[in-house]
N, C-alpha and C positions, 0 to 999 in steps of 0.2 A: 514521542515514541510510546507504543503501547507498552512496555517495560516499566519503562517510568511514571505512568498512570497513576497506579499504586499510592506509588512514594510520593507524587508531588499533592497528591491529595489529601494522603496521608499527614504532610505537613501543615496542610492550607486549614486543614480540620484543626491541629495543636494550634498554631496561628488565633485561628475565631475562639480558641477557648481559651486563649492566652489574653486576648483581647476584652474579653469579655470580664475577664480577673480584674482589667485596668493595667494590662503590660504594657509598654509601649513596644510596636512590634514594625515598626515601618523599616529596620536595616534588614530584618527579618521577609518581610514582603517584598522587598529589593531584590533580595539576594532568589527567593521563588522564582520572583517573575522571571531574573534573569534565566535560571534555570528552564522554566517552561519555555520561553523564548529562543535558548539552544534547541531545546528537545525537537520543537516546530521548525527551528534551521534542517536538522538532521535528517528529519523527514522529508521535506521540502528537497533537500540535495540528491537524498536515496533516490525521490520518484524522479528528479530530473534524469539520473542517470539509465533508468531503464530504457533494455533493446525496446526500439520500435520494430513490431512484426510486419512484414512486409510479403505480400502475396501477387510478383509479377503474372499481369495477365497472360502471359505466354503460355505459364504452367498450364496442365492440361485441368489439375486439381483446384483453380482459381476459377474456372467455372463452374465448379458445388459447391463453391462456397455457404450457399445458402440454402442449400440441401442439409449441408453437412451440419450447420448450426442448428437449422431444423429438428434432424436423426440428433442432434447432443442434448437439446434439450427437452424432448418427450420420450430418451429411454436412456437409461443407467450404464448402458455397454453400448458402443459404436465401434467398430471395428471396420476401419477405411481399409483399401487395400488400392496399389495402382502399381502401374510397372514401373520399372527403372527410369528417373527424367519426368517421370510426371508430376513432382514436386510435392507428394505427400509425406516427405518428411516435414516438413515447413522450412523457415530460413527465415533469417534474422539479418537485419543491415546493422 
């Protein structure tokens, strides 16, 4: 988790200068790994659970699609506009 970045760095660094004193540091390195090893769980679960966006070819807005990423990514403002049903809200399954 980017949160955790910080901190488990933070530690790994006291850790190498603890080591380097001649501490013995291996329950201490255990106990890290576990933690980064959560961290990379929690991630791992978050992105499993994102909506998959879905764009039925029906809509009438699912054939610009590639207009419309086009107009997103060579100018700052894009403003779609389409009537009622023609699915430029988007949707999510």
């Amino acid at each position: 988790m980017l949160r955790e970045r910080g901190s488990l760095r933070g530690r790994m660094k006291r850790l190498e200068d603890a080591s380097r004193g001649g501490k013995d540091i291996s329950a201490e390195i255990g106990k890290l790994l576990i933690d980064a090893q959560q961290s990379e769980s929690q991630v791992q679960r978050r992105q499993a659970r994102l909506p998959q966006v879905a764009y039925p070819e029906e809509l009438p807005i699912s054939a610009m699609r590639v207009e419309i990423a086009e107009a997103i990514r060579a100018h700052q403002v894009v403003i779609i506009c389409g009537e009622t049903g023609s699915g430029a809200h988007g949707r999510t399954e």
